[in-house]
C-alpha positions as CSV (number, residue, x, y, z in Angstrom):
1,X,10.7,-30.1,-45.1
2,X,10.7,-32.4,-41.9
3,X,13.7,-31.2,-40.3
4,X,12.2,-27.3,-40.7
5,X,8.7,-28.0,-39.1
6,X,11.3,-30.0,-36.2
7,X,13.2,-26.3,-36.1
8,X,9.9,-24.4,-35.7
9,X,8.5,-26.4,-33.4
10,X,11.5,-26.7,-31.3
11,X,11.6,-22.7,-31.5
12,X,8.3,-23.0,-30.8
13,X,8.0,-24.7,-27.4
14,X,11.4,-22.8,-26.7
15,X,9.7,-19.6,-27.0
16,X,6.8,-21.1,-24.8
17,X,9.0,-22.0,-22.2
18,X,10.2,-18.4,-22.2
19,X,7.0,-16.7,-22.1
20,X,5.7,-19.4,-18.8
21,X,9.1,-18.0,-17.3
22,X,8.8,-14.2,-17.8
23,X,5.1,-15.0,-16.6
24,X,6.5,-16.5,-13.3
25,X,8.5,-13.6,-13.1
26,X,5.9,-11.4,-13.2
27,X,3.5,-13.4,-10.2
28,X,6.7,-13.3,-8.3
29,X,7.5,-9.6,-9.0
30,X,3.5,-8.9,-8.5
31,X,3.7,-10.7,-5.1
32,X,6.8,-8.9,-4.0
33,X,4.6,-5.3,-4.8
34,X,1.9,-6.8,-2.6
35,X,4.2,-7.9,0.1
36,X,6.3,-4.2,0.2
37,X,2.9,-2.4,0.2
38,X,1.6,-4.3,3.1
39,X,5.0,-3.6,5.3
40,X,4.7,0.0,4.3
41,X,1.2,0.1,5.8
42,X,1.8,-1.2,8.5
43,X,5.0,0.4,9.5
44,X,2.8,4.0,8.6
45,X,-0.2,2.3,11.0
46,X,2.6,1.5,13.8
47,X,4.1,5.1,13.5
48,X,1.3,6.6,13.3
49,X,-0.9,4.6,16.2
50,X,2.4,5.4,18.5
51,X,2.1,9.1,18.0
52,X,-1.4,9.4,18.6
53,X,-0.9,6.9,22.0
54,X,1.9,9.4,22.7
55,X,-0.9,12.1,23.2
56,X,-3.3,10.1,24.8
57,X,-3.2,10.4,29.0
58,X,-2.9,7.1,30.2
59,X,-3.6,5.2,26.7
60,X,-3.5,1.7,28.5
61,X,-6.6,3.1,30.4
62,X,-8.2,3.8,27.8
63,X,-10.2,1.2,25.3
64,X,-10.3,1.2,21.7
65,X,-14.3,2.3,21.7
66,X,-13.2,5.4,23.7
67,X,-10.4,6.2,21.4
68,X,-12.6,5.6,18.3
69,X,-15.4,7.9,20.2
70,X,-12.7,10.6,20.6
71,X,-11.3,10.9,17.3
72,X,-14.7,11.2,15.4
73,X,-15.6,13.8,17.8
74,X,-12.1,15.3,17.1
75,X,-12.7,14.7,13.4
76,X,-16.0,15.9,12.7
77,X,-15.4,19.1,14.4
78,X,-15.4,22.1,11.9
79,X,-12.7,23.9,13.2
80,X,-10.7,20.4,13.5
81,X,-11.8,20.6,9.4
82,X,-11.1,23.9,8.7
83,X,-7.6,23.9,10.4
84,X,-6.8,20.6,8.4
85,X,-8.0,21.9,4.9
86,X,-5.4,24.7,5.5
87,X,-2.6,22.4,7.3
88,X,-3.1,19.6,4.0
89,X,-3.4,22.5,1.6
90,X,0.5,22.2,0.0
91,X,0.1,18.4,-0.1
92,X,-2.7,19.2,-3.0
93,X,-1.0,21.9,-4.6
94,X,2.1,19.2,-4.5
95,X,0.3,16.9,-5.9
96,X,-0.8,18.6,-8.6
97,X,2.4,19.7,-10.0
C-alpha cells in the first residue's frame, strides 16, 4: 500500500513538474506574440511615416503640430471620406469572405 501511494505521488509531482513547464512555455511563447506584434507595428509606423514624409515639401521644415494640423484637415474632409470609403471598399468585402 506504501510503495503505491510513493508511485502516485511520484507521478504526481512528475505531472506537476510537467504542467509548471508547458506553463513556462506558454509565458515564453505569449511574450514572443507580444514581442513580433510590437516589431510589426512599428516596421508598419516606419513605412508608413516614410511615405507620408515622402510627400511632404521640406518635411524637416515642418513640425509635428503642423503635420498633425494637416492631416486632420486632410482627414476630416468629406471628399477625403468619400474617396477613402470607395478606395477601402474591397478590403471589407475581403474581410468578410
Amino acid at each position: 500500500m506504501n510503495e503505491k501511494l510513493e508511485k502516485l505521488n511520484q507521478e504526481i509531482e512528475k505531472t506537476e513538474a510537467k504542467l509548471r513547464r508547458a506553463q513556462h512555455r506558454e509565458k515564453m511563447l505569449e511574450h514572443q506574440i507580444k514581442t513580433l506584434n510590437r516589431k510589426e507595428r512599428t516596421h508598419r509606423l516606419c513605412t508608413r511615416g516614410a511615405m507620408l514624409e515622402s510627400h511632404l515639401p521640406h518635411p524637416e521644415a515642418i513640425s509635428d503640430v503642423q503635420v498633425n494640423t494637416f492631416l486632420k484637415i486632410l482627414f476630416h474632409s468629406s471628399d477625403t471620406r468619400q474617396l477613402m470609403e470607395k478606395f477601402f471598399a474591397d478590403n471589407r468585402k475581403e474581410d468578410t469572405e
